[in-house]
C-alpha positions, 0 to 999 in steps of 0.5 A, a space after each residue: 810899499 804900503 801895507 794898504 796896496 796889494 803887490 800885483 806880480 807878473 809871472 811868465 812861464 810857458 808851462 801851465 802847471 807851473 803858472 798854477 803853482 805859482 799862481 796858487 803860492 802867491 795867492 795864498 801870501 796876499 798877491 795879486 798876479 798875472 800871468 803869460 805863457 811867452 815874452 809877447 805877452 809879458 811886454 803886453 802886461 808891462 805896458 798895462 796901466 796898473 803898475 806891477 810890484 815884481 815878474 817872476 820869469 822863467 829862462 826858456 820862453 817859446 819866442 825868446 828867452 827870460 835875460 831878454 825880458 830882465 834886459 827889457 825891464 831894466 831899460 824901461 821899469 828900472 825899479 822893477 824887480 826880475 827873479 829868474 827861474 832856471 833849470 836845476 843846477 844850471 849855474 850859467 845861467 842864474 849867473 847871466 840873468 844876475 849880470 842882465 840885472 835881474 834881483 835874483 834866482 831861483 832853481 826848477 823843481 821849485 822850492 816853495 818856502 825859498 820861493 816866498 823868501 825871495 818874493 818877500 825880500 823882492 817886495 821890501 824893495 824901495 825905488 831905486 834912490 842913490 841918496 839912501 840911508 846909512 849912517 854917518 861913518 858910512 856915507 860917501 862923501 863927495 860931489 865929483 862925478 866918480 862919486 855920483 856914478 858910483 852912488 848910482 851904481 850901489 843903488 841898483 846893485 843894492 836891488 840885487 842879490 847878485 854877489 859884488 867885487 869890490 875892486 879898489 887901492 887900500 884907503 878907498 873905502 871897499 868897505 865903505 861901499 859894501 856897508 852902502 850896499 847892504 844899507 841900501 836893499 832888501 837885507 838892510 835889517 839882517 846883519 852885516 858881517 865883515 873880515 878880513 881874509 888875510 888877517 886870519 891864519 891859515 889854519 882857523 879861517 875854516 872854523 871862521 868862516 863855517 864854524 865848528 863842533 865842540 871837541 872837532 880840534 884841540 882848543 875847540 872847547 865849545 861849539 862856534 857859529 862860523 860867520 856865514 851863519 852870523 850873517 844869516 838874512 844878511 851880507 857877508 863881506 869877504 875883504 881881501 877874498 885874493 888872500 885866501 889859501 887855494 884849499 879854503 876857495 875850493 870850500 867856499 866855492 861850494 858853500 856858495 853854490 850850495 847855499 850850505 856850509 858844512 862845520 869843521 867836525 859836523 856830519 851834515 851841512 847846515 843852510 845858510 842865506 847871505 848876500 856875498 859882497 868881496 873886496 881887493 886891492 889887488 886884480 883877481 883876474 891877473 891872481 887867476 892868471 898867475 894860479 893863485 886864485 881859482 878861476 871857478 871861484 872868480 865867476 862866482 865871486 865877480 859876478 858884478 865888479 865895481 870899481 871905487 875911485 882912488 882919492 887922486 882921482 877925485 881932488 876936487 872932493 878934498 875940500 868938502 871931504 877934509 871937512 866932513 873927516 874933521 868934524 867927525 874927529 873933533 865930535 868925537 874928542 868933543 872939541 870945537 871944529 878947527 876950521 881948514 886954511 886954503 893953504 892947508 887945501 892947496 898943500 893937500 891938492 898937490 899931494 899924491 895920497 897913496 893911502 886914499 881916504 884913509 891916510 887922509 884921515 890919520 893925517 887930519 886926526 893929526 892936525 888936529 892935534 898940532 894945530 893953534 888957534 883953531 886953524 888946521 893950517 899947511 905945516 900942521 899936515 907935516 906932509 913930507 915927514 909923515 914917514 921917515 925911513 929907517 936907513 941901515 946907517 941909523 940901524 948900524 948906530 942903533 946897535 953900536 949902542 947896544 941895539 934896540 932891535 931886540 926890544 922893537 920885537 916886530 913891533 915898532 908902533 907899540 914900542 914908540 908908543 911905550 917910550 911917548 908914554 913913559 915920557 908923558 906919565 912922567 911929564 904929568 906926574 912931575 906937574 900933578 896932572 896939571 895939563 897945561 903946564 905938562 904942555 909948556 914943559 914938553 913943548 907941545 900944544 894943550 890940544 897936542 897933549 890931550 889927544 896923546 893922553 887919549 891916544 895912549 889911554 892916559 886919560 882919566 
C-alpha cells in the first residue's frame, strides 16, 4: 500500500482490556483502528465506506465465533487480511482458522514484538493478483484451465501463512509452484530454501535441518546454521517431506509447533520464523495408513493441499510450453531459437510423458542438439528410444567379455559419459579442434557436437 495512506485495522474482541492493548500497540506503529466487541459490530464496520487494510479477531465472540467472520470476509473482501487470536497452545483452532482463509495466527497472552511481525508482514500484502511476479525459470506456463486454477489458488495461498502440501508426480513442477508461492506474499524478499528430504542420509538430516555446535559430533568441526535458520523471514521448502525417518517427523513436529528449533549439541532451542511449504509425489494419507508417516505431523503439514496437474492432463499447453522451454535452452547456449514443426507437436501429443515437465525438457534440450536447419522436427524428439532397457541377455554378453559391471560402479551415467568423452577428445585432437570437420568425422551435426562439448565440459 502507499507510504502516504494510514493502514485502517479492525479489531474484534470482546474484552475491553485487550481492545486497549491492541488499540495502544497499533497506534504507536502508525495505525489507525477500529474496534468491536461481537461479530454484529464487526460486519457493520465491514460495511463501512473507508476501506480497512487488516482485522485482527479473536476465536470466541459472544454471537458467533472469529472462523465466521474469516468466512465472511473471505466471501466478500478477498483481499482483506484475517489473523486470528486463539487461546494458548489451542492448536486446533489456528489450524481452523488458516484452512477458513485467515493470513495467520497469533496465540493469548499476546506476545507484542510477534504481534508487530505479523501485522507488518500482513500489510505488505498486495491484492490478490494470479499473474504476479517471478522470475523466468519460475513462471507457470500454460493457458489451460488447470493451469488458470492453479495460479488462482498460489495467489490466495500466497496471502497466507498457512503451511501448503504440495501434492503432485515427479516433473510436474512442486517446486515450481513453492517458488511461486513464496514470490508472490509477504515474505518474497526473505529467502527461499529449498531440500530434498530424501537426498540426505539418515544420520545428518538433524544437523541439516536444525543445525549444530562445533564438537557436538566427529566431524562437526565448526558451528553450522541448520536450514530453518537460513530460511529465517522466508520459506522452507520440505520436498519429498514422505521420505523422512519416523524419528526426524517427531522433531519437526515440535519445531513447527514451537516456532523453535533446538541444534544438535546445544542446550537451549533457538527461535525461528518460516513459512512451511512441503511437496510429494507420493499420498501422505495412504504413507499415515501404512505408518510410515506420522499422523500429528500430517495435519500439521497439510494444513492446505494443493494439488499440481501432471503434463498429460493439460496436452493442449505443449505447444505454447515446448516453445517457452526451447528458448530458455537456446538463450542459454546462446543460439538462435529452432523453431518446432507440427509434426514434432503432434508426436509429442500422442506421447504419455510420465516424467512431466521435466522429461519434456530434457528431450527438448536433446533436440536441440540433433536437429538440422533450425527445425525441431518428430525424429529429432527420438521418442520411443529415449531409454533402452538393459536386458539380462546383453548383461550375460557383457560379461562373457570380461564384464563392465564392475567399472559402471552404480553409476551408468558417469560411466557412458566417460567413454563419449574419450571419444570426443580424441575426435578434436586428431582434427586440432577443428569443429566441423570433428563433426563430419564422428557423423554428427555441428549443434550436436558443440552441445556435447558443453555437456561434458570439453569446451574451452
Amino acid at each position: 500500500m502507499s507510504n502516504s495512506q494510514t493502514a485502517r485495522v479492525l479489531i474484534v474482541d470482546d474484552e475491553p482490556d485487550i481492545r486497549e492493548l491492541l488499540e495502544i500497540t497499533l497506534g504507536r506503529m502508525g495505525l489507525d483502528t477500529v474496534s468491536a466487541a461481537n461479530l454484529r459490530e464487526a460486519y457493520q464496520l465491514l460495511d463501512d465506506e473507508n476501506p480497512l487494510q487488516l482485522c485482527l479477531t479473536d476465536m470466541r465472540l459472544p454471537d458467533g465465533n472469529g472462523i465466521e467472520l474469516v468466512e465472511h470476509i473471505q466471501a466478500t473482501q478477498p483481499s482483506l487480511p484475517v489473523a486470528m487470536i486463539t487461546a494458548h497452545g489451542n492448536v486446533d483452532s489456528a489450524i481452523r482458522a488458516l484452512k477458513a482463509g485467515a493470513f495467520d495466527f497469533i496465540s493469548k497472552p499476546v506476545a507484542l514484538e510477534k504481534l508487530r511481525s505479523l501485522i507488518s508482514a500482513a500489510l505488505e500484502l498486495d491484492p490478490i493478483d494470479a499473474a504476479g511476479d517471478v522470475s523466468d525459470d519460475n513462471e507457470l506456463i500454460g493457458e489451460t484451465h488447470q493451469m488458470d486454477k492453479l495460479r488462482t489458488q498460489i495467489a490466495k495461498l500466497a496471502r497466507s501463512q498457512a503451511p501448503v502440501h504440495i501434492r503432485g508426480e515427479s516433473g510436474s513442477g512442486k517446486e515450481v509452484v513453492a517458488r511461486n508461492i513464496h514470490g508472490k506474499g509477504p515474505r518474497a524478499a526473505g529467502p527461499f530454501v529449498a531440500v530434498n528430504c530424501g537426498a540426505i542420509p539418515a544420520e545428518l538430516i538433524e544437523s541439516e535441518l536444525f543445525g549444530h555446535l562445533k564438537g557436538s559430533f566427529t566431524g562437526a568441526s565448526r558451528d553450522k546454521l541448520g536450514l530453518f535458520q537460513a530460511a529465517e523471514g522466508g520459506t522452507l521448502f520440505l520436498d519429498e517431506v514422505a521420505d523422512l525417518p519416523l524419528a526426524m517427523q517427531v522433531k519437526l513436529l515440535r519445531a513447527i509447533q514451537e516456532k523453535r528449533v533446538r541444534p544438535v549439541g546445544a542446550n537451549e532451542e533457538v527461535a525461528t520464523d518460516v513459512r512451511l511449504l512441503s511437496a510429494t509425489h507420493k499420498s501422505l494419507a495412504k504413507e499415515v495408513a501404512e505408518g510410515r508417516f506420522r499422523e500429528d505431523l500430517f495435519f500439521r503439514v497439510n494444513v492446505i493441499e494443493l494439488e499440481v496437474p501432471s503434463l498429460r492432463e493439460r496436452k493442449d499447453d505443449l505447444p505454447v510450453l515446448s516453445r517457452a522451454l526451447i528458448k530458455r535452452i537456446a538463450d542459454a547456449h546462446h543460439s538462435e531459437i529452432p523453431a518446432i514443426s507440427p509434426a514434432a507437436i503432434a508426436t509429442m501429443n500422442n506421447y504419455q510423458f510420465p516424467g512431466n515437465v521435466r522429461e519434456l525438457e530434457n528431450m527438448l534440450e536433446r533436440a536441440f542438439a540433433l536437429c538440422e536447419a533450425d527445425v525441431i522436427d518428430a525424429e529429432d524428439l527420438q521418442i520411443g528410444s529415449i531409454e533402452t532397457p538393459i536386458t539380462s541377455a546383453a548383461l550375460e554378453k557383457s560379461d562373457a567379455k570380461g564384464s563392465q559391471l564392475n567399472e559402471v560402479a552404480g553409476d551408468l551415467d558417469g560411466y557412458l559419459a566417460d567413454i563419449e568423452r574419450g571419444i570426443l577428445s580424441e575426435a578434436l585432437d586428431a582434427h586440432r579442434w577443428n569443429r566441423t570437420e570433428t563433426a563430419k568425422a564422428l557423423g554428427v551435426s555441428f549443434r550436436s557436437l558443440r552441445y556435447r562439448m558443453k555437456k561434458l565440459e570439453l569446451d574451452d
